[in-house]
N, C-alpha and C positions, 0 to 999 in steps of 0.2 A: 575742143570747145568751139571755139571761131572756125568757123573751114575754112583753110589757108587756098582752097583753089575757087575762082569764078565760073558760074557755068555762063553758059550762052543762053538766051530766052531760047526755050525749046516751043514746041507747036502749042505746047499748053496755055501759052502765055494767053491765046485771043481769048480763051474763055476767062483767063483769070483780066484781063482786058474789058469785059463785059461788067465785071463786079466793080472793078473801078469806075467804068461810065454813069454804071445804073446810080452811083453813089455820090461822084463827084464829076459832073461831068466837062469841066474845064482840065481834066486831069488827061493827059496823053493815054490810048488806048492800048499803044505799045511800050510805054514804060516800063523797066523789071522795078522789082521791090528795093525801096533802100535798106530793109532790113527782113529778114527770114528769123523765128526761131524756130527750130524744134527739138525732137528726141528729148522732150519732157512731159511731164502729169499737167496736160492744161486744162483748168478749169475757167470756163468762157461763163458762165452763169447766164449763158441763151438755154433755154431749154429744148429749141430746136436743134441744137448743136453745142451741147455738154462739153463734149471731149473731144475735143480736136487732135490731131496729132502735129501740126504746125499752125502759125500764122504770118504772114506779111503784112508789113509797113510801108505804105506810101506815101509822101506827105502829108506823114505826120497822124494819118487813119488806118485803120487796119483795112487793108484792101482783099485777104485774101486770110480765110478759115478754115482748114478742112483736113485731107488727105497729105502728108508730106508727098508721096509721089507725085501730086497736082503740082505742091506749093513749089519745092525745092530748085526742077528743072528751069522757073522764072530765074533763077538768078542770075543777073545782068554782071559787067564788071565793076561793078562800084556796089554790087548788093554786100552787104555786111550779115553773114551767115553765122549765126549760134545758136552750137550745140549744148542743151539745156542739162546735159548728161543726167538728164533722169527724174528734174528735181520737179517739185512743185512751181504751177506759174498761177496768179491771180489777175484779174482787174486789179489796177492801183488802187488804194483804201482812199477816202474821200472822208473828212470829218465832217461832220455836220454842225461844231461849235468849238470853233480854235482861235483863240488870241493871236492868231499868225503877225499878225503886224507889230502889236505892241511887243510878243515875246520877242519877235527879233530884234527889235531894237535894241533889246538888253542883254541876249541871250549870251555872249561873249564877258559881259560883268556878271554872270549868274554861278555859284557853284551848285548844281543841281544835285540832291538827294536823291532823284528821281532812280529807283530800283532799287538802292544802295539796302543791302537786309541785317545789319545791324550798326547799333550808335556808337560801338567801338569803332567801324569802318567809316560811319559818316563823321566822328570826330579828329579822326586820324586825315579824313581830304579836308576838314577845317583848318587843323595843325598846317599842313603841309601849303595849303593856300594863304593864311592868315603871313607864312614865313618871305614869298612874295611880291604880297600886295603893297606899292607903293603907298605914304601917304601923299593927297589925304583921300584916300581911296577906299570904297568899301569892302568886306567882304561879305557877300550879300546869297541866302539861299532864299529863293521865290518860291513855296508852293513846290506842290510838284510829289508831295510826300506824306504818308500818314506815319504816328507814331508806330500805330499797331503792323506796322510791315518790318518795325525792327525787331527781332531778335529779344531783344531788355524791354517791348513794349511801354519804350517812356520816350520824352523828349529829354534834351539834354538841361541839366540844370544852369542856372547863371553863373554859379561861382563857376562850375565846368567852364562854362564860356571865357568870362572871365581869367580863368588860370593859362587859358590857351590865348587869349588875344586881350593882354592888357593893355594895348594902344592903339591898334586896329578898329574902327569900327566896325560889326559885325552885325547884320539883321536876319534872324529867319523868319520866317512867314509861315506859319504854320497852317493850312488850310484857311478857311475865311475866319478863324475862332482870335486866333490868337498873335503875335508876333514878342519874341525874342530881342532886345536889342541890352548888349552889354555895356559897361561905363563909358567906353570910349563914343557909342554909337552914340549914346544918351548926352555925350556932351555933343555931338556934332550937330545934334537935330536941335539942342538949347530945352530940352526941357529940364525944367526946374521944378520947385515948390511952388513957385507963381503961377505952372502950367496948368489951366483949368481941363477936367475932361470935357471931349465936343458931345455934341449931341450925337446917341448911343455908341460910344464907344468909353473905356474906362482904363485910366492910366495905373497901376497899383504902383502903391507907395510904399514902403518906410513906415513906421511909426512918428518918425519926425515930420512925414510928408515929403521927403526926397521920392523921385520915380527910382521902382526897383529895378526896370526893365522886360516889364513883361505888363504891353500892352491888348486890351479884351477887346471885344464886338460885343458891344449888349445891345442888339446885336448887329447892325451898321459896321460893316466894312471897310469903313470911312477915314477910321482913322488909323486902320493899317496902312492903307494906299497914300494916304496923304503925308505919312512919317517915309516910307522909302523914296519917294517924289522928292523929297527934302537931299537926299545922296545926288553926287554927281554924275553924270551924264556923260556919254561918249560923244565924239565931236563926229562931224555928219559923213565923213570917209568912214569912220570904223563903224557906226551904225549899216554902213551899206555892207563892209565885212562880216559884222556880227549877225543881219539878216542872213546873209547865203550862209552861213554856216548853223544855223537855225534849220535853214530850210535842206541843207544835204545830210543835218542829221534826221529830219523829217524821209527826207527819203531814203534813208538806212532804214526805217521801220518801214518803209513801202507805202508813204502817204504819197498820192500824185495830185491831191487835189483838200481845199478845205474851206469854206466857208466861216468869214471871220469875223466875228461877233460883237463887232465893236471893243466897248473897255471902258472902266475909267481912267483920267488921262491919258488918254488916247484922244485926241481933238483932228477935226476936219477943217481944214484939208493938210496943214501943216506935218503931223504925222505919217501922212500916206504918202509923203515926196520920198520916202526911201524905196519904198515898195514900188510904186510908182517907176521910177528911173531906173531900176530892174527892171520892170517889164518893159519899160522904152529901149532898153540896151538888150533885152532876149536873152536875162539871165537870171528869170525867172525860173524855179524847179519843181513848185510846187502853184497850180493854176487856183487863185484865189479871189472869192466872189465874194464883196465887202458889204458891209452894212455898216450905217453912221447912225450914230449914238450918242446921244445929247448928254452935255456933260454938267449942267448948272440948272439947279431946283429953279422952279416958278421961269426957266428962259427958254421950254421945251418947246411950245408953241412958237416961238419965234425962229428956234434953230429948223423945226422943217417946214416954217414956211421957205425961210430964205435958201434950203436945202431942195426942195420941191421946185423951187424957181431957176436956180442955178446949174440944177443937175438933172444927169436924165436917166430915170431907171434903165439898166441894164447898159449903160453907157461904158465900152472897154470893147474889150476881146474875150477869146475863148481861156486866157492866163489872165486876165483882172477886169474886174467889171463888175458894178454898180447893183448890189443885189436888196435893196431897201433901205429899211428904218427897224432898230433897235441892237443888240435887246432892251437897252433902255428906250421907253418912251415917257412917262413922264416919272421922274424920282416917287410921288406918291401913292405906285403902284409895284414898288419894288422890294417883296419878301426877301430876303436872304434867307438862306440856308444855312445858319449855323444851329445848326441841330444840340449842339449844350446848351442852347439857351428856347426859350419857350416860343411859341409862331406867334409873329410880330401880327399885330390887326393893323389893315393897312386904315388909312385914316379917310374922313367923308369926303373930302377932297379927291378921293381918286376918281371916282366917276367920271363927273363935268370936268376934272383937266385930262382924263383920257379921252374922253370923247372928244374932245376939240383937236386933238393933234388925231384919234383914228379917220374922222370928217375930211382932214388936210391928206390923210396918205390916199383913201379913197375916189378923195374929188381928182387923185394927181393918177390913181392906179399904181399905188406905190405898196407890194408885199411887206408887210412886217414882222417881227419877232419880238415876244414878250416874254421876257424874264419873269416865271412865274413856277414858284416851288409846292404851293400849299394850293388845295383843291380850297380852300375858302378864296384865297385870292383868282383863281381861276374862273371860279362862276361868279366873281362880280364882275370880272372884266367879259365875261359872258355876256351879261347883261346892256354893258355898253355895247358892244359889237352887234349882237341883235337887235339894239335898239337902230343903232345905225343902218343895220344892213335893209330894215324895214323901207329904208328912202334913198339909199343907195347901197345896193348888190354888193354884196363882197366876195361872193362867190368865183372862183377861178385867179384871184389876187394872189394866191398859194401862201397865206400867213398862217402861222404857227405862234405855238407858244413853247417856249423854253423849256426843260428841265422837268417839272409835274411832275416831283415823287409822289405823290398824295394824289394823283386825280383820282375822279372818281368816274366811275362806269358811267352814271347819268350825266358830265363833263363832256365826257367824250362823245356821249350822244350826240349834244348840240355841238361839240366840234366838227365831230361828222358831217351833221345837219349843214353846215353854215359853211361846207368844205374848205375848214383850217385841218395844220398837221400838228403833230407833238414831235420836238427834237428832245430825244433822250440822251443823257450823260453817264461814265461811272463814277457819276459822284459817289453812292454806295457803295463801292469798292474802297474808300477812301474813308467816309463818313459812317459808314454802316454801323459800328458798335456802336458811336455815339445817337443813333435814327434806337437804336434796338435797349438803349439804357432808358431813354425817353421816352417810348412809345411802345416798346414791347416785340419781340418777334415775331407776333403776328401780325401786326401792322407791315413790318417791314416785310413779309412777304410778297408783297405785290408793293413794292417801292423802288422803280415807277411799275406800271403793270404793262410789262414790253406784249407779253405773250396775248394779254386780255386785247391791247389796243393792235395787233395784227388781226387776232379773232373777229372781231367789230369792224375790221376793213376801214380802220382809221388808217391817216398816211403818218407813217412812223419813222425815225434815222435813227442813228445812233453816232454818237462821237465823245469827245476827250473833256471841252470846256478849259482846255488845259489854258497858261501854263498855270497860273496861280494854284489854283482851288484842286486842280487834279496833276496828273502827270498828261504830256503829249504822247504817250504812247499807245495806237490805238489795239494793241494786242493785248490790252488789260482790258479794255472796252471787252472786249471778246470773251478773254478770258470768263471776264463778270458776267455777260450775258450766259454763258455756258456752262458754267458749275454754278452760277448765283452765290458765288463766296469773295469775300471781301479777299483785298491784300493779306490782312491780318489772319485770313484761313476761316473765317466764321462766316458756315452756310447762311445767309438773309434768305435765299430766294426756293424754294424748293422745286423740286423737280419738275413738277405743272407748270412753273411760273417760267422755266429757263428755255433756251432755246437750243432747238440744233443747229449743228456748225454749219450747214450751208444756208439755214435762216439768219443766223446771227452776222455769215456775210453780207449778205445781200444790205443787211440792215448799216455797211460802212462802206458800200458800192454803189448798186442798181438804186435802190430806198433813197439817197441821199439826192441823185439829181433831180427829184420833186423839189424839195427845197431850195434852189437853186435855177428851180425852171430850166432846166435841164433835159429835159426825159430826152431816151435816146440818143444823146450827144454823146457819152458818157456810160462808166460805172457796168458796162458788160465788154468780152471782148467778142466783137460782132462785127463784121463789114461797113462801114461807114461810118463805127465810131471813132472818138477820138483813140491814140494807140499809146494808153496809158496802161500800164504793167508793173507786177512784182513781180521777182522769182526770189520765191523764198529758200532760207538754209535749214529747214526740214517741212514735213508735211503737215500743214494744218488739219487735214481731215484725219490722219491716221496718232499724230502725236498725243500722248499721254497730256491729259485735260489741263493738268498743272503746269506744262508745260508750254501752254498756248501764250503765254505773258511771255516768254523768253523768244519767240521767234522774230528774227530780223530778215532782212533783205538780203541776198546774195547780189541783187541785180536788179533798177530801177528803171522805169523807161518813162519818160515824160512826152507826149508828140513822137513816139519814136524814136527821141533822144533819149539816150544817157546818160542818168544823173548822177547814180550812183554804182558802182562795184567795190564788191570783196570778195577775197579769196583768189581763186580762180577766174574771177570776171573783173577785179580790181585795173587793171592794165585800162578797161575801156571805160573807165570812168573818168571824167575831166577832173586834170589834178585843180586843187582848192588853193589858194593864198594863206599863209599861215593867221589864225585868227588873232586880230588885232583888239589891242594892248598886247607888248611880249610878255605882260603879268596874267591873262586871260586863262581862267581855269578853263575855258574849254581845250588849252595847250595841251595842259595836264591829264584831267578826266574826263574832255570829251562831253556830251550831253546824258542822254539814259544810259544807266550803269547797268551791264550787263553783271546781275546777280550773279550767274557762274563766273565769272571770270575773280571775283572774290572770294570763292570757295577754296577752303582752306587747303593745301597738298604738301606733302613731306620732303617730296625731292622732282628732283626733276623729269624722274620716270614717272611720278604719277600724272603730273599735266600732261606728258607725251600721250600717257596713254588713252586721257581724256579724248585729243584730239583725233588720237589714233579711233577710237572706238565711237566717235560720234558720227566720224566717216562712214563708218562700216553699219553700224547696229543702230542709225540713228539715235534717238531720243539718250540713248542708258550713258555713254559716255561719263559727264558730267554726275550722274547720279553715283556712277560707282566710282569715282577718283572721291566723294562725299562722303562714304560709306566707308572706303579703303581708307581716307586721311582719318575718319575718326576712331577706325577701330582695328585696325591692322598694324599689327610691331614694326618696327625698320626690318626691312631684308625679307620679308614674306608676303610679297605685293605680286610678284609673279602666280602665288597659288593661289591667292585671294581671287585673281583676275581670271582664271582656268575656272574656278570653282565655278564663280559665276554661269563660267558658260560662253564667255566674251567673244565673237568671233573672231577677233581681232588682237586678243589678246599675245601674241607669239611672234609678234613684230621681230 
């Protein structure tokens, strides 16, 4: 893996001296590289240079692309040489829509659902975390999860809840529709009979009027967010703990970079102090470009003005820095997505208080991002925008609108026109049954229409929206873009509509630094970019489609640095602090559940042989320890495994 020997800068170095000047030119022309990798599948997504057979890091940029016999002989004694032994290497993934900030905050009080494929296994990590959780502590699952990806296609009942934690507070959040909270929860938050519901949200009762514990969105997501706000808090040490461990499980999935979406309760600037003091202390992992987002109806116009005056777009660095306004901008332009219930009309007021707050980003040249799901709310805020742009330009501002499962072809026209972008989500992946009971399979076919808005030469991303409403993981992104099927296994998108795997990358790479104003920095591995990387633990281009939601990182690189290892590269990865609270289900299970590693096996030869054959035969490992545990007697796992064909079988 690592080459244990240094070489000397060989003759080659002046030319590879030449790519560092043309690039950086305060960079020493005789410098060797601090890092080399090769002897891997690199996919660079330069079309001028596809497939490289190595690349070099030099502060912190990829300084050198090409030939390993160029690259290798650069190595100085302090260059850190790895051997890729064969695997797959990507650009680092880049979200285009991540709660980075607020999820870290909590991520360490979170027990996540996220992969977990059936309600036996996601109520057995309730059981075992609810056992514990100190009072008066909650135990809390954010989002992150659809019914339809478990196994029993349901959520878990109350009394269920209930019989597993009669004193525990417990909340789930079940996408933006609905939230879970058991008797304990329900007395900590104090709602009663007296509890009126707020405006669009709906508490269900009892007969007598007592709450059941199972609070709706009709359809305002208001008074989910507002009842887990109500739970306690971690104190501001362990929020800086719970962030990096956020963020290095972010780069176990080979995220190096994300743009973060604001939130509600998420407030400026007091919430950004964690994030923040990571990046002042360079222990930052994942490079995050922020947007502020007003949090109090009828005070939007005030928050950017005094935002506009205070602060200055793109103010940071190349790891945190200042990338607008939204996705909220004014509350009375904000569709929600809760697909069970019917498309909210936004109210007459949205116009003139949008337009007043897009006048303030413009007059300042300030990019924005609007939360916008429904092609009816799209094209009034259309209307605003070209009204505006007629007296000042908004052209090259690089603002976008959010999410747009519903635009429509003549939308994206004037998006086009008026050069904004769309950031796509797989909310669909999550939501889709519910898009497809409502509206039909054919609607949901082009929901959002990825394929239509690359066609039309709109600027297009793609990312997560996580953690709440989706999961962080952007290999479901992928996934969804690529078969067009939900978690739950139900095609939405068909064949015309979906993309291929080296389009659908670009779309959480290259595609994303528009967004981000970026171009070029970024999101390819090229000469002068920044020398952010994955190496993944199987081949995205080659692996079985179903299997593209399961791949993680073997090996991250942020600037060069190393964020992340496992397996084999684990050694070079900076060890972590154990995550704090010593009650912290991330102790326990960690963040995204690796679905295989739940799969059910009879003895201990069949895990072995999982691991054994995933080595060997990539992708089948796991499938056939699946196949073996469900249908093969005890003591006849040997010929099961031959039968197959296994190569690896004969360990």
């Amino acid at each position: 893996m690592t080459n244990p020997t240094r070489r000397t800068v060989a003759g080659s170095l002046a030319a590879l001296g030449l790519a560092f000047s043309s690039r950086s030119p305060a960079m020493a022309a005789d410098a060797a590289p601090d890092l080399i990798l090769h002897n891997g599948r690199i996919t660079t997504l330069d079309r001028a240079n596809p497939e490289p057979q190595a690349v070099a890091v030099t502060a912190g940029r990829f300084s050198a692309v090409g030939e390993a016999r160029d690259i290798l002989p650069a190595a100085g004694a302090n260059t850190r040489v790895i051997d890729l032994g064969g695997r797959r290497m990507i650009p680092g993934l880049i979200d285009n829509h991540l709660h980075v900030i607020r999820g870290g905050l909590n991520f360490n009080m979170e027990l996540r659902w996220d992969g977990v494929r059936s309600l036996a296994d996601a109520m057995d990590m309730l059981r075992k975390q609810v056992a514990i959780t100190p009072p008066p502590q909650w135990v809390r699952i954010v989002g992150g999860f659809t019914e339809h990806q478990f196994a029993e296609k349901r959520l878990p009942t109350l009394d269920e809840i209930n019989a597993v934690a009669p004193d525990t507070p417990v909340f789930i959040l079940h996408l933006y529709d609905r939230a879970l909270l058991n008797g304990a929860a329900l007395r900590a938050v104090g709602y009663d009979k007296d509890t009126p519901n707020p405006p669009g949200g709906e508490i269900q009762r009892a007969p007598d009027g007592t709450p059941a514990g199972l609070l709706l969105a009709k359809p305002n997501a208001g008074i989910l967010y507002a009842t887990l706000a109500k739970g306690p808090k971690l104190p501001l040490d362990y929020q800086i703990n719970s962030t990096r461990h956020f963020l290095r499980d972010l780069n176990r999935l080979g995220v190096t970079g994300a743009i973060d979406a604001g939130g509600g309760f998420q407030n400026y600037p007091e919430d950004y102090n964690v994030v923040e003091k990571l990046a002042a202390d360079g222990e930052l992992t994942v490079r995050i470009a922020y947007n502020l987002f007003t949090q109090k109806p009828k005070q939007e116009r005030d928050d950017f003005l005094r935002w506009t005056r205070d602060a200055k777009y793109q103010q940071g660095d190349d790891y945190f820095r200042l990338n607008g306004a939204g996705e909220m901008l004014v509350f009375s332009a904000a569709d929600f997505e809760d697909f069970r219930e019917p498309r909210p009309e936004m109210p007459p007021e949205m116009e003139p208080e949008l337009e007043e707050v897009v006048r303030i980003l413009v007059q300042n040249r300030w990019p924005w991002r609007l939360h916008a799901t429904y092609d009816e709310t799209i094209s009034r805020a259309l209307d605003v925008f070209e009204k505006v742009d007629r007296e000042m330009p908004i052209g090259g501002l690089h603002w976008i609108f959010d999410h747009a499962e519903t635009v429509s072809d003549r939308s994206l026209e004037r998006i086009a026109r008026l050069g904004g972008g769309v950031a796509v989500q797989h909310r669909m992946a999550y939501q889709g049954e519910y898009f497809v009971e409502r509206y039909g399979l054919e609607a949901a076919a082009r929901t959002p229409p990825v394929a239509r808005m690359l066609e039309m030469g709109v600027k297009v991303s793609a990312g997560t929206d996580a953690t709440r409403v989706a999961s962080y993981n952007p290999w479901v992104t992928l996934y969804w873009m690529v078969t067009g099927k939900t978690l739950g296994g139900l095609r939405i998108t068909p064949g015309q509509n979906t993309l291929d795997r080296d389009t659908a990358l670009r779309m959480l790479t290259e595609n994303v630094t528009w967004f981000s104003n970026e171009e070029g920095k970024k999101g390819r591995i090229a000469v002068g970019q920044l020398a952010d990387l994955a190496v993944l633990d199987r081949d995205y281009f080659s692996v079985r489609e179903n299997e593209i939601q399961d791949i993680t990182a073997v090996l991250t690189a942020v600037g060069g640095r190393i964020v992340h290892g496992a397996g084999d590269f684990a050694r070079l990865a900076p060890p972590m602090p154990p995550a704090m609270p010593d009650w912290s289900p991330v102790r326990t299970f960690g963040g995204y559940q690796d679905r295989r590693a739940a799969a059910p096996a009879k003895d201990g030869f069949a895990r072995a042989m999982a691991r054994c054959c995933d080595a060997a035969c990539g992708v089948h490992g796991h499938d056939h320890a699946r196949a073996w545990s469900a249908s093969t007697p005890a003591g006849n796992d040997r010929g099961f495994w031959g039968a197959l064909g296994c190569s690896c079988w004969a360990f």
